[in-house]
C-alpha positions in Angstrom: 0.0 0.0 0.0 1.4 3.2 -1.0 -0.1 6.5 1.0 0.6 9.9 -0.9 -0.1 13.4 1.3 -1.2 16.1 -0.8 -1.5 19.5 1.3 -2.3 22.8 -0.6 -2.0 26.0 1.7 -3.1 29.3 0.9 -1.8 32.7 0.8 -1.6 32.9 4.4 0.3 29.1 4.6 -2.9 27.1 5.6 -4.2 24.3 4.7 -6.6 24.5 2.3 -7.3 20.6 1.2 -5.0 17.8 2.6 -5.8 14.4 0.9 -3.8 11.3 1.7 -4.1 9.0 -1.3 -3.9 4.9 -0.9 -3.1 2.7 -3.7 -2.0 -1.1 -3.4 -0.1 -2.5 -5.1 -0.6 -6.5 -5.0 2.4 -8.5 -5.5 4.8 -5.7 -4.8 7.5 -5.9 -2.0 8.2 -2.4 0.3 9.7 -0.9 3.3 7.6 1.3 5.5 8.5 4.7 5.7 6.3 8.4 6.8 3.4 8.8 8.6 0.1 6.1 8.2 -3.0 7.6 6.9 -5.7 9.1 9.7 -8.0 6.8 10.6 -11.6 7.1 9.5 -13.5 4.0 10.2 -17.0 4.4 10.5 -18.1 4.1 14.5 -20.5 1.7 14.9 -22.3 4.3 17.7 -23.1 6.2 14.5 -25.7 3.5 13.3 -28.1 4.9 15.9 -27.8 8.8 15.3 -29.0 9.4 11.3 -28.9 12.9 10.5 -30.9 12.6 6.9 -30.0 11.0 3.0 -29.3 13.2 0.3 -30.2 11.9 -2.9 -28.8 12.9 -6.4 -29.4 11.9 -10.0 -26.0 11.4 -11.6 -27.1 12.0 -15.3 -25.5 11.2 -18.1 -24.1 14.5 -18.8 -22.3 14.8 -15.0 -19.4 13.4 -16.1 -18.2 16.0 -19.3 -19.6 18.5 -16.9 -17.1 17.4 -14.2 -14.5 16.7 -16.6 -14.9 20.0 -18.6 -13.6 21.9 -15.1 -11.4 19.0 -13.9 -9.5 18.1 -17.2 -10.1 14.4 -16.7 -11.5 13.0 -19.9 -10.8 9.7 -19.3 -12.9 7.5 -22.1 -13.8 4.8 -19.1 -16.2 8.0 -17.9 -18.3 8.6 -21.3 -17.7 5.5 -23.4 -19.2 1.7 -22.0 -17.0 -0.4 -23.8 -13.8 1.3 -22.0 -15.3 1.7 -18.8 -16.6 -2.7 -19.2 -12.6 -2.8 -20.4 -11.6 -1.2 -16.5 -14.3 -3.5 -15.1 -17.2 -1.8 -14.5 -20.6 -2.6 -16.0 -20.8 1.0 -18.3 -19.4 4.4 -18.1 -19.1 5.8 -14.4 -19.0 9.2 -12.8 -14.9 10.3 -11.7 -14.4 9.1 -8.2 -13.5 12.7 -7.2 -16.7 14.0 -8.9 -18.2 11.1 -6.4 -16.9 12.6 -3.6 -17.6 16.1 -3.8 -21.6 15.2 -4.3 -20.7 13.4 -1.0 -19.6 16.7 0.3 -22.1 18.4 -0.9 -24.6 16.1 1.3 -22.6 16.9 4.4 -22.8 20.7 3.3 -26.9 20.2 2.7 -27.4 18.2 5.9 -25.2 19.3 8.7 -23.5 22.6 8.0 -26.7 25.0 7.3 -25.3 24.9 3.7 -22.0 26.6 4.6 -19.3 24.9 2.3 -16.8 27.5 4.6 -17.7 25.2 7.8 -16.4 21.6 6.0 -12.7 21.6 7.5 -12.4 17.7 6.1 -13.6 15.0 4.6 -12.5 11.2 3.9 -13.7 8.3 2.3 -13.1 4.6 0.5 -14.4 4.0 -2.8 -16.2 0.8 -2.7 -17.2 0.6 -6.5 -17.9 3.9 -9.0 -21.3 5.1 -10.1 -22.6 5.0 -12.9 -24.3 7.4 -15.1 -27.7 7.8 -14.9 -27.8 6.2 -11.3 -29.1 7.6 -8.7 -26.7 8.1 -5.3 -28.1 8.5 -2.0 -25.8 9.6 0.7 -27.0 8.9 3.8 -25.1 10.7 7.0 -24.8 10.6 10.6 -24.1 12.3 13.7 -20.3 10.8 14.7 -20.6 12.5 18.2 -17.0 14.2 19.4 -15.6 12.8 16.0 -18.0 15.0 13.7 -20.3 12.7 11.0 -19.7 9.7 9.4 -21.7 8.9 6.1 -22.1 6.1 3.1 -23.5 6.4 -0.3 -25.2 3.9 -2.0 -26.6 3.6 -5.7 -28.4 0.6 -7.1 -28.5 -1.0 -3.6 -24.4 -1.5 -2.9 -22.2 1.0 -1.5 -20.4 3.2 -3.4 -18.6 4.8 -0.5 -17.9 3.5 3.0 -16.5 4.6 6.3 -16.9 8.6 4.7 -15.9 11.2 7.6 -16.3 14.7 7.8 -15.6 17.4 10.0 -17.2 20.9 10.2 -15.6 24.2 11.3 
């Protein structure tokens, strides 16, 4: 497994995003070095406190929309046979596109619709969505540890253990 941490800081040297990246690698020997992500396991006390779902069409045209701002015009996003070629079932919505309609849920739900007040937010893709799905987020109060929230689409989880915390 391979952790990246990315950290922008503004104009005044703070942190804007930080995201900590995990890729494995199967098969491949390493030495450990640096820091291990942050933990963001979804507490199971969490079950019992729902907060509200958020639900969201991802139509067909979210993707070039996302990708027109992003640059990412990956063909496994708009075309079927290259996304069935990365092993999903058709063309799927970018996995940061996925997260930021997460964040957008958190935003709607639990910050009075102040994107200013989201100071962070984690998750692990499960499997991507795809077009024309709908997502529901659903989140809930984490107590001392902010929320904790999962998306679904078509039944299975598209994110799990998702963690945000608000300013």
């Amino acid at each position: 497994m391979v952790v990246l941490r990315y950290r922008t800081l503004d104009a005044r040297d703070e942190v804007v995003p930080e995201q900590w990246w995990t890729t494995v690698w199967l098969g491949v020997a390493r030495a450990e070095t640096g820091a291990a992500a942050p933990d963001h396991a979804f507490p199971d006390a969490a079950w019992d406190r729902p907060l509200g779902t958020w639900p969201v069409v991802v139509d067909a045209d979210m993707a070039r929309r996302y990708a027109a701002v992003s640059g990412d015009w990956s063909r496994h996003h708009f075309d079927d046979e290259a996304a069935r070629c990365s092993g999903a079932n058709g063309a799927f919505l970018h996995g940061l596109c996925t997260l930021t309609l997460c964040a957008q849920a958190v935003v709607a739900l639990a910050a009075g619709g102040r994107s200013d007040r989201l100071a962070r937010i984690a998750v692990r893709y499960a499997r991507p969505v795809l077009l024309g799905e709908r997502l529901d987020v659903r989140l809930y109060d984490a107590g001392p540890d902010g929320l904790a929230f999962e998306a679904e689409s078509r039944g299975s989880k598209v994110i799990t253990q998702g963690r945000a915390e608000l300013r």
